[in-house]
C-alpha positions in Angstrom: 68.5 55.4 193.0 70.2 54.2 189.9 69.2 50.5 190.4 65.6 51.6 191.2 65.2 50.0 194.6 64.1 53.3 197.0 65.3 52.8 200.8 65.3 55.0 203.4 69.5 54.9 203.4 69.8 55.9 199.5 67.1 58.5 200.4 69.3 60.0 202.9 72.2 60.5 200.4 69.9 62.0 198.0 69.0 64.6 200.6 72.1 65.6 201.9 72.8 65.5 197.6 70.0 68.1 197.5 71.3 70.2 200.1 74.8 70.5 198.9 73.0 71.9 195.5 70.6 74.0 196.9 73.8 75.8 198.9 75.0 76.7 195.8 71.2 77.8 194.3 71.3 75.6 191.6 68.0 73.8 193.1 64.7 75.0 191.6 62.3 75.8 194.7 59.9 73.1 196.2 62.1 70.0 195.9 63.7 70.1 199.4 59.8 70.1 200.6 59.1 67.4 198.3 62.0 65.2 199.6 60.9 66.1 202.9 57.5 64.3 202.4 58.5 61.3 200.7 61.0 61.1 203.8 58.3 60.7 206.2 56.8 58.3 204.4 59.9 56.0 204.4 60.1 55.9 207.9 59.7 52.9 209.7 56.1 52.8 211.2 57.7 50.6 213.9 60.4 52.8 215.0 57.8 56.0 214.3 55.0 54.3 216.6 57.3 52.6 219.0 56.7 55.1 222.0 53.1 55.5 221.1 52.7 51.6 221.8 54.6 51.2 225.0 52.9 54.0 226.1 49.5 51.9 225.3 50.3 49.0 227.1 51.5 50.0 230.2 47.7 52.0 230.4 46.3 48.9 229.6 48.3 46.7 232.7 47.1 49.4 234.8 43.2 49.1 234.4 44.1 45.3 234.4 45.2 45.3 237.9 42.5 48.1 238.7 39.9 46.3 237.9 41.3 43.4 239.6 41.7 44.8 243.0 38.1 46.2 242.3 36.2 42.7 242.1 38.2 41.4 245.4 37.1 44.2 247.3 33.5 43.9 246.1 33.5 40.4 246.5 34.8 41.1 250.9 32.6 43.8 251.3 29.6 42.6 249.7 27.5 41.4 252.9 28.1 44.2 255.2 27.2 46.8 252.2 23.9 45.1 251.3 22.5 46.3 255.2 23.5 50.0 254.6 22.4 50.1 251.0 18.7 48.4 252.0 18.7 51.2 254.3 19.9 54.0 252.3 17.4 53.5 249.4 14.4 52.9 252.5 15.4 56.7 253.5 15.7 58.1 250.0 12.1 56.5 248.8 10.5 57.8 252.4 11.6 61.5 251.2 10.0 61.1 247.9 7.1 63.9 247.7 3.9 63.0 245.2 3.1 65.9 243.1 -0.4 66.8 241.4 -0.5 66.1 237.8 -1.9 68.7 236.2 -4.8 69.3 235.0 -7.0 68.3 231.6 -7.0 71.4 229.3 -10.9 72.6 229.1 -13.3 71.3 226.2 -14.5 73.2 223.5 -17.0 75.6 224.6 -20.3 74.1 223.3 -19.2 70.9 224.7 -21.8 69.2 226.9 -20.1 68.1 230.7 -19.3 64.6 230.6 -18.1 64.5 226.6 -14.5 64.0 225.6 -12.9 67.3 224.0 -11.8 67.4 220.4 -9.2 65.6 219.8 -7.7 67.7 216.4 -7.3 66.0 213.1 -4.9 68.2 211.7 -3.0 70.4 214.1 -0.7 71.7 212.0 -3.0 73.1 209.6 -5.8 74.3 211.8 -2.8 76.2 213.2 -2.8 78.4 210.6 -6.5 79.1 210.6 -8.1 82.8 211.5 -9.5 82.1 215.0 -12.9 83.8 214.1 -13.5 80.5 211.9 -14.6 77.8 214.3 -16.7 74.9 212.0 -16.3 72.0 214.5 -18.4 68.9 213.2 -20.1 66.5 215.4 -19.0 63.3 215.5 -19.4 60.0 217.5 -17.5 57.4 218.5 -18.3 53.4 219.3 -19.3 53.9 223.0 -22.0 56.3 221.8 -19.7 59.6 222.8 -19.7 62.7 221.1 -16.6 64.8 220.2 -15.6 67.4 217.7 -13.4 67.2 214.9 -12.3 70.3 212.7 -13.2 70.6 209.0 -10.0 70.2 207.2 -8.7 73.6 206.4 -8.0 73.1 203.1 -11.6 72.3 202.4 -12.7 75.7 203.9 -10.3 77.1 201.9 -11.1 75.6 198.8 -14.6 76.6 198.9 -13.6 80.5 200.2 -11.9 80.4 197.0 -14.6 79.5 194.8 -16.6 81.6 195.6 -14.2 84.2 195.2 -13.4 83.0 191.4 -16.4 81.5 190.6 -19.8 82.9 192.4 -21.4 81.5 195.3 -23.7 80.0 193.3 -21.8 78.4 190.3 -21.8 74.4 190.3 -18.3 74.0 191.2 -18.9 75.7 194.4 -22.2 74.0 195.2 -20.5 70.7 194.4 -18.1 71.5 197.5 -20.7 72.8 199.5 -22.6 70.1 199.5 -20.1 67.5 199.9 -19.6 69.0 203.7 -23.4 67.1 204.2 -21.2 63.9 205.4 -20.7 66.1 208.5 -22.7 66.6 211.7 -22.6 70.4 211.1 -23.8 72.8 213.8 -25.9 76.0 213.1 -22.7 77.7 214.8 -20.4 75.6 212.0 -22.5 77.0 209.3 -22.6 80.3 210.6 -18.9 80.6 210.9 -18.5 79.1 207.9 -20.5 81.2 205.8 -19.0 84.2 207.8 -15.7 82.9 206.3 -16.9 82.5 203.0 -19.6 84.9 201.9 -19.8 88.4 202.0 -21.1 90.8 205.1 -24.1 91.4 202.8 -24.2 87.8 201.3 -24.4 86.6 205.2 -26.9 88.4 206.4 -29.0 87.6 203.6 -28.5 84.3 204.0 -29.0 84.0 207.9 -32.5 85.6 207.3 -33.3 82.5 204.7 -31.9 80.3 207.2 -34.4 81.8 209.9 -37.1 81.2 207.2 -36.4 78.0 206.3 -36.3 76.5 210.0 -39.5 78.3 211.2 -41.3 76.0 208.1 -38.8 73.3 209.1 -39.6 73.6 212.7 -43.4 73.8 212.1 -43.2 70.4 209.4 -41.0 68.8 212.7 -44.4 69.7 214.9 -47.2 68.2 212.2 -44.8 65.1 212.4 -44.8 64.4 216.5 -41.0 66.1 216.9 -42.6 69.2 218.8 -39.0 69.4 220.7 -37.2 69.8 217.1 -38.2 73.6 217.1 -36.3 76.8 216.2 -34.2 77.2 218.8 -32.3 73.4 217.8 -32.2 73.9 214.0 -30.8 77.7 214.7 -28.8 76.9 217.8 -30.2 79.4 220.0 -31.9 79.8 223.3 -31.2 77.1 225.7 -29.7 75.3 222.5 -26.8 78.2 222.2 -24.1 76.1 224.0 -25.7 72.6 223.5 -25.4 71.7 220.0 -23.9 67.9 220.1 -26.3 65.9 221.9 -29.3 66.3 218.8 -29.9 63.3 217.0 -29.0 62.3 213.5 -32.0 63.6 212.0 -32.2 67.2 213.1 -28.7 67.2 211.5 -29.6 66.6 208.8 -32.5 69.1 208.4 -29.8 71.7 209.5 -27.2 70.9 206.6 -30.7 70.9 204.2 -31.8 74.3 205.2 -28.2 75.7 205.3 -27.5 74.6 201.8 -31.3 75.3 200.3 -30.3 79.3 201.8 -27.1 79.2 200.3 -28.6 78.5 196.9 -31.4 81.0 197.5 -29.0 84.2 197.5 -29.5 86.4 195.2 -26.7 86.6 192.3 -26.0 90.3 192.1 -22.7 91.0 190.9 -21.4 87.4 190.2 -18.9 86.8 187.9 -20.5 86.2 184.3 -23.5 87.6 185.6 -24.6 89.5 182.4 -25.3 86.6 179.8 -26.6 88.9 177.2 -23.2 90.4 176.5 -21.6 87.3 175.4 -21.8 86.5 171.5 -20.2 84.2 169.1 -16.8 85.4 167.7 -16.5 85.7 163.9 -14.4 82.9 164.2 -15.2 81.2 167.5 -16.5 77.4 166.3 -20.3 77.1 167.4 -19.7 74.3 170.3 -16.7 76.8 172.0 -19.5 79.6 171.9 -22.2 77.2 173.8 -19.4 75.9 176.0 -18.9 79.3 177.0 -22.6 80.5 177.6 -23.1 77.2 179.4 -20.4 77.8 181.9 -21.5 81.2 182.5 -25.3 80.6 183.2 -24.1 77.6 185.4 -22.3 80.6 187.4 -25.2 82.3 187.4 -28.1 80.0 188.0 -26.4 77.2 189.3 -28.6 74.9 187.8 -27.9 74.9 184.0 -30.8 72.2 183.2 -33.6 74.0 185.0 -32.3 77.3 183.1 -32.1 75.8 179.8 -34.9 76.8 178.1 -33.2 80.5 178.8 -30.0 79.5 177.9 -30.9 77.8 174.7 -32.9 80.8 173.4 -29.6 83.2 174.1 -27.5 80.6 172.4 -29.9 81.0 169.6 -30.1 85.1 169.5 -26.6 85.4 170.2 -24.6 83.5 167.9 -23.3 84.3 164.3 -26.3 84.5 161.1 -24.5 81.7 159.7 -25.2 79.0 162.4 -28.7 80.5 163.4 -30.1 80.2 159.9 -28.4 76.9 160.0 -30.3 75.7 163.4 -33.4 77.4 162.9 -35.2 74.1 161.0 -34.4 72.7 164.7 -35.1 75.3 166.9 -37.0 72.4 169.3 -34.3 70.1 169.3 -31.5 69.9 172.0 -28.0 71.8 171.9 -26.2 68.1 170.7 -28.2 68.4 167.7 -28.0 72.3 167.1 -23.8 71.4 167.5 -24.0 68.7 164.9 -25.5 70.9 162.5 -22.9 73.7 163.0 -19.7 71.1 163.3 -18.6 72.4 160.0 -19.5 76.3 160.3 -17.6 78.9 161.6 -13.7 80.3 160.6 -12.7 81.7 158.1 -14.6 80.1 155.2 -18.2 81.4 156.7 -19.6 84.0 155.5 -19.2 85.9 158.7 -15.4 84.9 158.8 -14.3 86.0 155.3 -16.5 89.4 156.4 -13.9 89.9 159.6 -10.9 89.2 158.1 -11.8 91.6 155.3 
């Protein structure tokens, strides 16, 4: 080790070295396991590997000859095998038994006989709907068919929730009601969807508007030659009960019309924001946050906000601070942009009304 070449002979003498000293105890602990491993990596992979690779080749001779013996017997045997094997596969295809496929699962249950079933959209996610909900859309395809398709339940959702948060009646929720008019809905999809959607009172009010609406509907359908577009079709009843895919694009139409003009006719008892008196202008509160705010609270009220602006505008001017409506009341005609321009600069803490909170 002296000269600094390392060979599996000096390595040797080292180790019998280190056992002589560790005899005696004079060898701190670990180095004989240390010696042990650098011993095993000095030996000769040839010699270590030797019986490994005879072992290897005398498999290998065997399949050789295996194999060899293997393609001469095929190669004897081949025409008298080709008989019995022509007859064995004869016998085995003659025992073959044809079983019944089985049979197409059943269509919706307003489907007329004839139509395709639905073929789901979104299976994973109608999955997870409550079975009561059942809004199934018409739709058709190239070769004049018709089928159902599921309303995306995040669209059901969405508007569930709005009208949770917001009112029935507030424009964000009428902006997603009305954006379901690109479907072919049924009077059962609109039932079930306002069942899932409104309240027990809220429904029933609103199927009684819906029976309005399509007696007028149905009567307007008879001035106009449609005598067969009556009642029962726009409400889905009578013969129509379990026959709702086959009307035409029309009387679709009038059904998403009537469904949405009752949904806007309920009354707005108890919707949030509901009480437009109670909100005033904050000492502080800039004029245009305070007719932000009364504008998004009539529009959850009267859905509308322009046909209820002469009502709005009149609160806005009773209900703000002295300051702005002696400021505004030169304008009383104009519009709100021109009643905010005048008040840009009023309201905080300079104002009259704001130095009187903050003392």
């Amino acid at each position: 080790l002296d000269t600094g070449h390392l060979t599996p002979g000096s390595w040797n003498k080292l180790g019998k070295d280190l056992e002589r000293a560790d005899s005696v105890g004079s060898l701190p602990p670990g180095v004989i396991g240390l010696w042990t491993v650098v011993n095993t990596c000095l030996q000769d992979p040839v010699e270590v590997f030797q019986s490994a690779l005879r072992a290897a080749a005398e498999v290998l001779e065997e399949v050789k000859e295996l194999r060899l013996a293997i393609q001469e017997g095929s190669a004897s045997s081949s025409d008298s095998d080709s008989c019995d094997d022509l007859e064995t596969i004869s016998k085995a295809v003659g025992a073959l038994r044809v079983h019944p496929q089985p049979s197409a699962p059943t269509p919706p249950p307003y489907d007329p006989g004839g139509e395709k079933p639905a073929r789901y959209a979104y299976p994973g996610v109608w999955a997870q709907a409550p079975p009561s909900l059942g809004a199934f859309p018409v739709f058709q395809d190239p070769q004049g068919q018709r089928f159902h398709e599921p309303l995306e339940w995040k669209k059901v959702s969405q508007l569930a929730e709005a009208v949770r948060v917001y009112g029935h009646s507030a424009a964000f929720t009428l902006v997603q009601l009305e954006s379901l008019h690109r479907f072919c809905m049924t009077p059962g999809d609109w039932q079930n969807l306002a069942k899932a959607c409104l309240t027990a009172g809220q429904y029933l009010d609103w199927k009684l508007l819906v029976i309005e609406l399509a007696v007028e509907q149905a009567a307007a359908n008879q001035r106009n030659g449609q005598p067969a577009w009556d009642v029962d079709m726009l409400l889905g009843q009578g013969c129509f009960a379990n026959q709702q895919t086959g009307h035409p694009q029309v009387v679709y139409d009038q059904i998403n019309g009537l469904c949405t003009k009752a949904w806007r006719m309920l009354p707005n008892k108890g919707q949030p924001g509901g009480n437009l008196t109670k909100i005033l202008q904050g000492a502080n509160e800039s004029f245009s946050d305070f007719v932000a705010r009364m504008v998004e609270a009539a529009g959850k009220v009267f859905g509308d906000v322009d046909t209820a602006m002469p009502l709005v505008k009149q609160l806005i001017y009773e209900q703000c601070t002295g300051d702005c409506r002696k400021a505004i009341s030169p304008y009383k005609s104009k519009g709100l942009e021109v009643w905010m321009k005048i008040c840009r600069e009023m309201g905080g803490l300079l104002t009259n009304s704001g130095l009187a909170a903050t003392v």
